[in-house]
N, CA, C and O atoms as a CHARMM CRD file, in Angstrom:
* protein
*
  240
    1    1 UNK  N     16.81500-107.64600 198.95700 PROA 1      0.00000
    2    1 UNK  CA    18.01600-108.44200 198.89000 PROA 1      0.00000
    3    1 UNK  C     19.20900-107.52000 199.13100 PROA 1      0.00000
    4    1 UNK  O     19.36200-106.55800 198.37900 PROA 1      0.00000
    5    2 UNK  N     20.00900-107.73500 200.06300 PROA 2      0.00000
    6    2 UNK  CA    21.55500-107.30000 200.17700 PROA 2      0.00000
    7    2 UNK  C     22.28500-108.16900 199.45000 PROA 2      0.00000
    8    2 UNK  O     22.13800-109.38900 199.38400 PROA 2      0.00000
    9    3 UNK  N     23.33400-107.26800 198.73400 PROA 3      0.00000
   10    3 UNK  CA    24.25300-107.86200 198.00400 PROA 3      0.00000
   11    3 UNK  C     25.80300-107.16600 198.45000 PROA 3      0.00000
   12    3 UNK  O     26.14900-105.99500 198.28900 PROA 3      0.00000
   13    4 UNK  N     26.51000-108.17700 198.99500 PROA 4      0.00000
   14    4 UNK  CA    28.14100-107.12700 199.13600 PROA 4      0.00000
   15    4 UNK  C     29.55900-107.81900 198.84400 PROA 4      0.00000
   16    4 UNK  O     30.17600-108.81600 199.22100 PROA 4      0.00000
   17    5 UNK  N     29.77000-106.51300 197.77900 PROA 5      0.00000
   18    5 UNK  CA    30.91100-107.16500 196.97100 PROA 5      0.00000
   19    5 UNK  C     31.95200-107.15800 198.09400 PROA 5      0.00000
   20    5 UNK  O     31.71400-106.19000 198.81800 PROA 5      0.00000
   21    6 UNK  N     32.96400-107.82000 198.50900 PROA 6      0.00000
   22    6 UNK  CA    34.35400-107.76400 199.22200 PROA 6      0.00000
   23    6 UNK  C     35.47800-107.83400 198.50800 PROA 6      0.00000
   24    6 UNK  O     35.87400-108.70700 197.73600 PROA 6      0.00000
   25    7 UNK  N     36.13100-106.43400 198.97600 PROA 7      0.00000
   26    7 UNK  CA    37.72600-106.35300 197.51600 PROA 7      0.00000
   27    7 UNK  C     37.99500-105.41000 198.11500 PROA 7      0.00000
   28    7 UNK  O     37.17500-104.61000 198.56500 PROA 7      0.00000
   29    8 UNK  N     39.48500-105.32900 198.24800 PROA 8      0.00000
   30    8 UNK  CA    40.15500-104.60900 198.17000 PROA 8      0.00000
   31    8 UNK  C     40.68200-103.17900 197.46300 PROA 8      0.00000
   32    8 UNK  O     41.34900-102.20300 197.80800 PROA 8      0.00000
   33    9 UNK  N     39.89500-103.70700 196.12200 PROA 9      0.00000
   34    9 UNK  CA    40.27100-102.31600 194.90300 PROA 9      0.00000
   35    9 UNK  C     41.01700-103.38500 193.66400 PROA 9      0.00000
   36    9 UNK  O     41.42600-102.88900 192.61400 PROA 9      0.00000
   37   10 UNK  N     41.11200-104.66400 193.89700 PROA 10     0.00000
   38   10 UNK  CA    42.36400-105.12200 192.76600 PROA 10     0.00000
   39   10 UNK  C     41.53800-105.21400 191.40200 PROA 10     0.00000
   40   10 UNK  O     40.33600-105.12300 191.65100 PROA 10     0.00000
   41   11 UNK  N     41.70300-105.30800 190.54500 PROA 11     0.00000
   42   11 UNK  CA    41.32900-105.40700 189.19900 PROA 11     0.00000
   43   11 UNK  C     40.17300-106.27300 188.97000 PROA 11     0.00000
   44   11 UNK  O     39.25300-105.92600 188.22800 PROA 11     0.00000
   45   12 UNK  N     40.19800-107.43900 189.61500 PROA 12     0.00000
   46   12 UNK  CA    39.28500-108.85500 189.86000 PROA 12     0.00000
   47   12 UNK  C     38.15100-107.92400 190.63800 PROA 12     0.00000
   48   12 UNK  O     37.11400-107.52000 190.11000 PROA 12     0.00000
   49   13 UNK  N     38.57600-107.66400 192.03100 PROA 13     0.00000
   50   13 UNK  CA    37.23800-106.90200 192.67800 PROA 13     0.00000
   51   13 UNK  C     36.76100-106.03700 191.52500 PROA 13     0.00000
   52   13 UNK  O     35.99000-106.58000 190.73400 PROA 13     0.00000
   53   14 UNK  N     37.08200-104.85700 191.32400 PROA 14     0.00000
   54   14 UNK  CA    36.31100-104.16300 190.35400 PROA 14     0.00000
   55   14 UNK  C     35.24600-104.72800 189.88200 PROA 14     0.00000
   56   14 UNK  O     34.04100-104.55700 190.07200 PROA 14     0.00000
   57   15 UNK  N     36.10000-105.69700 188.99200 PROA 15     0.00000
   58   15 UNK  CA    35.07400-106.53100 187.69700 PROA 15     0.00000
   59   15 UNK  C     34.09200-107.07900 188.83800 PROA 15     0.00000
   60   15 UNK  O     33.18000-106.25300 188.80700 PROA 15     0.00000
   61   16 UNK  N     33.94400-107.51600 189.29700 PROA 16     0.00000
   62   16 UNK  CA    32.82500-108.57100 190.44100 PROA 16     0.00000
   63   16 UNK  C     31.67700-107.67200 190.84400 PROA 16     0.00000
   64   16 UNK  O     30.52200-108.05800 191.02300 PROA 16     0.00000
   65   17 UNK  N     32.25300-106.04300 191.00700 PROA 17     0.00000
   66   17 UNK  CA    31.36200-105.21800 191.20000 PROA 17     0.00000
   67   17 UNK  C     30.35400-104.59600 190.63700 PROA 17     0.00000
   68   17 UNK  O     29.69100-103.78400 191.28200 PROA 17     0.00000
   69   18 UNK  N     31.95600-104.39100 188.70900 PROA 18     0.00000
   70   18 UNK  CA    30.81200-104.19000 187.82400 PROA 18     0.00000
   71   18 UNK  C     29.53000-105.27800 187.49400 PROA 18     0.00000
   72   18 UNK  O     28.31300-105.09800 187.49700 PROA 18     0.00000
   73   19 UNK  N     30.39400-106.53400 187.19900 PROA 19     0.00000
   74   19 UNK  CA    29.24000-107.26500 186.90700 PROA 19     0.00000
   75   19 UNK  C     28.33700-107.70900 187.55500 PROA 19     0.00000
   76   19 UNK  O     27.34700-108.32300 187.15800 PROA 19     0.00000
   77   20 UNK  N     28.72700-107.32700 188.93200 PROA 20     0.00000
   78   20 UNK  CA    27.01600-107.29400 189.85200 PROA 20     0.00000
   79   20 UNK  C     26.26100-106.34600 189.47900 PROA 20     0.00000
   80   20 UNK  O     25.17500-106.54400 188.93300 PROA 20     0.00000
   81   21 UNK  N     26.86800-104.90600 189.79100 PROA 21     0.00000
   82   21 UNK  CA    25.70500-103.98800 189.19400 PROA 21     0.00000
   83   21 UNK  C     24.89700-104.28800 188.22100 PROA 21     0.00000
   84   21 UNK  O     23.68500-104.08800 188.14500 PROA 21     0.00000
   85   22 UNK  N     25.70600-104.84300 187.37900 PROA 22     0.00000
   86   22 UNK  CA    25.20000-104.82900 186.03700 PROA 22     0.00000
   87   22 UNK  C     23.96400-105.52200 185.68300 PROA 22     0.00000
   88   22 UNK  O     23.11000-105.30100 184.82400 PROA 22     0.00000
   89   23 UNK  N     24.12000-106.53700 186.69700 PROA 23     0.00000
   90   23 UNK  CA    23.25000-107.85600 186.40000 PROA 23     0.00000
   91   23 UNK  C     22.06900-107.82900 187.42700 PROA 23     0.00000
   92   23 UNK  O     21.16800-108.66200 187.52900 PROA 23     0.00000
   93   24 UNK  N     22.31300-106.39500 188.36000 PROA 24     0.00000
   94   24 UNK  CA    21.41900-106.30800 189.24400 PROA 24     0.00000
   95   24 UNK  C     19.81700-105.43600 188.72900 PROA 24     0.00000
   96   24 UNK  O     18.65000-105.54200 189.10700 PROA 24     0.00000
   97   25 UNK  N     20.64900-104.42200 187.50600 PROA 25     0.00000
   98   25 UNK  CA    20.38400-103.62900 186.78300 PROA 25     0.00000
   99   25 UNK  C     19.31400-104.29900 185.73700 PROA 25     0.00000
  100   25 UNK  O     18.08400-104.30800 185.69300 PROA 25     0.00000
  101   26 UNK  N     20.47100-104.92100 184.81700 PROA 26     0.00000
  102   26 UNK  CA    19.58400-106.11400 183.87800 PROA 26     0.00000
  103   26 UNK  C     18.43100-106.67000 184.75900 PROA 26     0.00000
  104   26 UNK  O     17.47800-105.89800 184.65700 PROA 26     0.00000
  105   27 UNK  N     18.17800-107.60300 185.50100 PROA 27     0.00000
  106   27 UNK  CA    17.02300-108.71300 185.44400 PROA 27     0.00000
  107   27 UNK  C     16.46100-107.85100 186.82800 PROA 27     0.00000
  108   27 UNK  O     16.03100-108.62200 187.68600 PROA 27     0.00000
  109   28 UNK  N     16.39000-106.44500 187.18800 PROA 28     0.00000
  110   28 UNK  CA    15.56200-105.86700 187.77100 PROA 28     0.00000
  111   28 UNK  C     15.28100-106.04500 189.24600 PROA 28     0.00000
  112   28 UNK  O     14.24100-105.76600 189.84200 PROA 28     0.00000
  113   29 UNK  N     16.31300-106.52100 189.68600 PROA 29     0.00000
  114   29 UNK  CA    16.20100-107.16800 191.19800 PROA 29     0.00000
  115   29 UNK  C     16.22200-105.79900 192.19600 PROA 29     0.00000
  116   29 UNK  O     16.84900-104.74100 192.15400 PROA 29     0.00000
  117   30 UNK  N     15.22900-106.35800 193.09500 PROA 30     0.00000
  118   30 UNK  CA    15.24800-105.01000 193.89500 PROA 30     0.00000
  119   30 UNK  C     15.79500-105.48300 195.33300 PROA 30     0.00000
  120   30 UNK  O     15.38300-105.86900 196.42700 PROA 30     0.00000
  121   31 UNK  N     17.32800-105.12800 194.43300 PROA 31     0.00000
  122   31 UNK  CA    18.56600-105.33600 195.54400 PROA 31     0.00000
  123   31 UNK  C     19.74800-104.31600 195.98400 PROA 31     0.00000
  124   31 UNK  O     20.37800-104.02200 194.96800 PROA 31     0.00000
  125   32 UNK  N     20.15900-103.81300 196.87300 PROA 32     0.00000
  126   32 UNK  CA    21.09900-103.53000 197.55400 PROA 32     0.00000
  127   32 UNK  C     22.34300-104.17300 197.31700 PROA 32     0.00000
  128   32 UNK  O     22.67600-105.28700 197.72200 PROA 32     0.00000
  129   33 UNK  N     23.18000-103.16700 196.44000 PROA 33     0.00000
  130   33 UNK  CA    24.40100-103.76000 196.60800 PROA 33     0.00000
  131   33 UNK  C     26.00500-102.41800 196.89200 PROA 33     0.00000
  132   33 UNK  O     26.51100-101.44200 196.33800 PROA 33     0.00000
  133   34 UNK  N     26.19400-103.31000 198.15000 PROA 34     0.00000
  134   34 UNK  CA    27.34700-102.24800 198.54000 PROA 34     0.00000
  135   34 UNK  C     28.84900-102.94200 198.46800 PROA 34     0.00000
  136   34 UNK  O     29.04800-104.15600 198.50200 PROA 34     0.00000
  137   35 UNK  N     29.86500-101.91700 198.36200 PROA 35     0.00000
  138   35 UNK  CA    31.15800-102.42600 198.04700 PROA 35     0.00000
  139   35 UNK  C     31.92400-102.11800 199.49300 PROA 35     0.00000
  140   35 UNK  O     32.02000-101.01000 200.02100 PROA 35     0.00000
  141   36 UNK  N     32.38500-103.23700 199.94400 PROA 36     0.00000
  142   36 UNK  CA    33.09000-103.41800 201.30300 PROA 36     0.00000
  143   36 UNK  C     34.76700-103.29300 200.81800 PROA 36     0.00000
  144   36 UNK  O     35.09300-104.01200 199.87300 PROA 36     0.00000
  145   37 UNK  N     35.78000-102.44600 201.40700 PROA 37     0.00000
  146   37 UNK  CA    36.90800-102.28100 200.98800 PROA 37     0.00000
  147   37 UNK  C     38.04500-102.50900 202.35200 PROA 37     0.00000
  148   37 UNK  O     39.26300-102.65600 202.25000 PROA 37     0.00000
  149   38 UNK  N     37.07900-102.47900 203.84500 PROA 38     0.00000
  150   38 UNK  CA    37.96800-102.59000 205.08800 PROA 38     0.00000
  151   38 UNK  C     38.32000-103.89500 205.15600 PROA 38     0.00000
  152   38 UNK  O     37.60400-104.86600 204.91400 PROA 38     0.00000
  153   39 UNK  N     39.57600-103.87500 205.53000 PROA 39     0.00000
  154   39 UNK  CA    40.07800-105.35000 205.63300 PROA 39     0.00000
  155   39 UNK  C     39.60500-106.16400 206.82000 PROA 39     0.00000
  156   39 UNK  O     39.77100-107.38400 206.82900 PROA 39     0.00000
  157   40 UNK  N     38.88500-105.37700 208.05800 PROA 40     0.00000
  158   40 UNK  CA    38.73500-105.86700 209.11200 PROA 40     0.00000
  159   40 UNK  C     37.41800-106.65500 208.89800 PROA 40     0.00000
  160   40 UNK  O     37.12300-107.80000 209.23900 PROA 40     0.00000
  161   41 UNK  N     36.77400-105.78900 208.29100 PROA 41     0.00000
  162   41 UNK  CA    34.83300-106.55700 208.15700 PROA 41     0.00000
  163   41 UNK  C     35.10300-107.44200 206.81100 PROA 41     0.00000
  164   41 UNK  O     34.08800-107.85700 206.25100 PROA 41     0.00000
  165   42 UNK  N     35.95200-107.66600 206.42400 PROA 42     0.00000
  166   42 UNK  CA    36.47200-108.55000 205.16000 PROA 42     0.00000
  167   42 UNK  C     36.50500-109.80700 205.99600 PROA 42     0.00000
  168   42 UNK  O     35.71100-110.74300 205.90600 PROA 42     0.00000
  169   43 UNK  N     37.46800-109.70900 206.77100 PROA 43     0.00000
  170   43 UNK  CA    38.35100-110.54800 207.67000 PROA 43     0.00000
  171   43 UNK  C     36.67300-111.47100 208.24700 PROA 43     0.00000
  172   43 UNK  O     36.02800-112.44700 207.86500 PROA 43     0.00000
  173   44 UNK  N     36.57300-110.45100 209.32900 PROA 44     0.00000
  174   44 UNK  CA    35.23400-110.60900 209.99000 PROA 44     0.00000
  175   44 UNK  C     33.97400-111.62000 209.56100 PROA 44     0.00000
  176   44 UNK  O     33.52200-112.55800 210.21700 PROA 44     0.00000
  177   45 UNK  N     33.50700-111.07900 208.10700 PROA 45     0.00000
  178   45 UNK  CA    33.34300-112.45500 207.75700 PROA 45     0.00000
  179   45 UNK  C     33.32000-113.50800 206.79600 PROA 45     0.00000
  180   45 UNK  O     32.61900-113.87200 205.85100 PROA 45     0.00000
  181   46 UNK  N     34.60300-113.94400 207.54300 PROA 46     0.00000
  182   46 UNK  CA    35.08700-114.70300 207.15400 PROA 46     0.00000
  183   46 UNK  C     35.66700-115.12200 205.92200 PROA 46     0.00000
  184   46 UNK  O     35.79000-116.30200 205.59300 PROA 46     0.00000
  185   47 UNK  N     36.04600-114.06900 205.19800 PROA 47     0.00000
  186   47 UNK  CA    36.77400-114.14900 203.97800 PROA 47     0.00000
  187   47 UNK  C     38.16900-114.04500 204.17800 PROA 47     0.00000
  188   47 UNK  O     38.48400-113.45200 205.20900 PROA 47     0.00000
  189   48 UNK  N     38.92500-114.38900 203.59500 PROA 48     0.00000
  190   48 UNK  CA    40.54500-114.90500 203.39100 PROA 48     0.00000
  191   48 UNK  C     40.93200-114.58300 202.12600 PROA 48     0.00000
  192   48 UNK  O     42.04800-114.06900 202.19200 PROA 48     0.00000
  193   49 UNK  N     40.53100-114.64400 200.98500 PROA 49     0.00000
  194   49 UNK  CA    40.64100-114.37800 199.72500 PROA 49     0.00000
  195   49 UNK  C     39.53700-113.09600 198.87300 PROA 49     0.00000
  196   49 UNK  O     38.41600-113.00900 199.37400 PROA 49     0.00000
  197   50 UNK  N     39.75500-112.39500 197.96900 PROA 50     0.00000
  198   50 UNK  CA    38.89800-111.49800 197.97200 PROA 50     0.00000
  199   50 UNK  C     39.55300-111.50200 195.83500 PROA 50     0.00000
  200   50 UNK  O     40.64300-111.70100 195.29700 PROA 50     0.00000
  201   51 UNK  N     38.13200-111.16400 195.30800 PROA 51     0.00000
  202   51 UNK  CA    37.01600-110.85100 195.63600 PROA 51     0.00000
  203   51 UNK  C     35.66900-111.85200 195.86900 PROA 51     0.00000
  204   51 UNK  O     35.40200-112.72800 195.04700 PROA 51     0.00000
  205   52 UNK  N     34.98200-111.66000 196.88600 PROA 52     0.00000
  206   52 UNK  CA    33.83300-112.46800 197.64800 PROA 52     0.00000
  207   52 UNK  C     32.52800-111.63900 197.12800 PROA 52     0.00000
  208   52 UNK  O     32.58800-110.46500 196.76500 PROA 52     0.00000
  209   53 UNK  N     31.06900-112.60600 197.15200 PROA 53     0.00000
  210   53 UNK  CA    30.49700-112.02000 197.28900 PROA 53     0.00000
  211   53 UNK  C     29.57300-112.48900 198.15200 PROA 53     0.00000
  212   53 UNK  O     29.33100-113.69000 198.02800 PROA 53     0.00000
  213   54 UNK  N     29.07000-111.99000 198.86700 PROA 54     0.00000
  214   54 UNK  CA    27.63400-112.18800 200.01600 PROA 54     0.00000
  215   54 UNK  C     26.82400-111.78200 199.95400 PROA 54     0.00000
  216   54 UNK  O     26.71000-110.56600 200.11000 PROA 54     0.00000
  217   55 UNK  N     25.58900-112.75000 199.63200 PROA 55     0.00000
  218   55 UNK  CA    24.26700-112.26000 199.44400 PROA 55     0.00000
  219   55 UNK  C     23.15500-112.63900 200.01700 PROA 55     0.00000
  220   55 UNK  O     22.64200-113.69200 199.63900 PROA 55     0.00000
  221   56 UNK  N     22.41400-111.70100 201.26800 PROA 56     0.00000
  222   56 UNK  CA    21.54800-111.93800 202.31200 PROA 56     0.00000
  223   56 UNK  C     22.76700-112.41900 203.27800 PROA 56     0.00000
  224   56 UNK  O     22.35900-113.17100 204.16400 PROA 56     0.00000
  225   57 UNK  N     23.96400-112.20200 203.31300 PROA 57     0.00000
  226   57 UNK  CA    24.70700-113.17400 204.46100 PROA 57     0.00000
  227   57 UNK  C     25.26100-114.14500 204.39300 PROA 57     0.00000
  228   57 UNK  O     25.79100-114.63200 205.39100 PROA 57     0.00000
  229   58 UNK  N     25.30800-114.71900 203.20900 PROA 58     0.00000
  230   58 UNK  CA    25.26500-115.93400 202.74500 PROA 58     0.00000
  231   58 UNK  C     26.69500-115.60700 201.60800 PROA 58     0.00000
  232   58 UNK  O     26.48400-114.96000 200.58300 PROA 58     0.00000
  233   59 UNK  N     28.47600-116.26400 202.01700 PROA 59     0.00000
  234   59 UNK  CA    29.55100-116.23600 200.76800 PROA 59     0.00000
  235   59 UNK  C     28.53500-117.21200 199.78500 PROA 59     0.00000
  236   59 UNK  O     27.71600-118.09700 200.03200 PROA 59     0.00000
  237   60 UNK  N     29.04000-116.56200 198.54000 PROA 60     0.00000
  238   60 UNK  CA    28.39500-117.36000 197.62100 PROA 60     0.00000
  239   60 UNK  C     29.53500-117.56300 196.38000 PROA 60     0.00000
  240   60 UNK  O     29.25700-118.24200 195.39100 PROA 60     0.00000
């Protein structure tokens, strides 16, 4: 599983990141999760508001 947080750095992203890790950690998922910070691959897909998260490809 890919998991990718989208943020900028603001306070909200953070938290979205921690509590992915966290929860990726907890229930043992053997997932990939990376933190996207460029505004262009933000943009790209298709986010407008941030923080997003996408998982397998999929805003959720």
């Amino acid at each position: 599983m890919e998991i990718k947080v989208l943020g900028t750095g603001c306070p909200k992203c953070k938290t979205l990141e921690k509590v992915t890790r966290e929860a990726v950690a907890e229930t043992g998922l053997n997932a990939t999760v990376t933190k996207v910070e460029d505004i262009t691959e933000i943009m790209n897909a298709g986010v407008m508001m941030t923080p997003a998260l996408i998982i397998d490809g999929k805003i959720v």
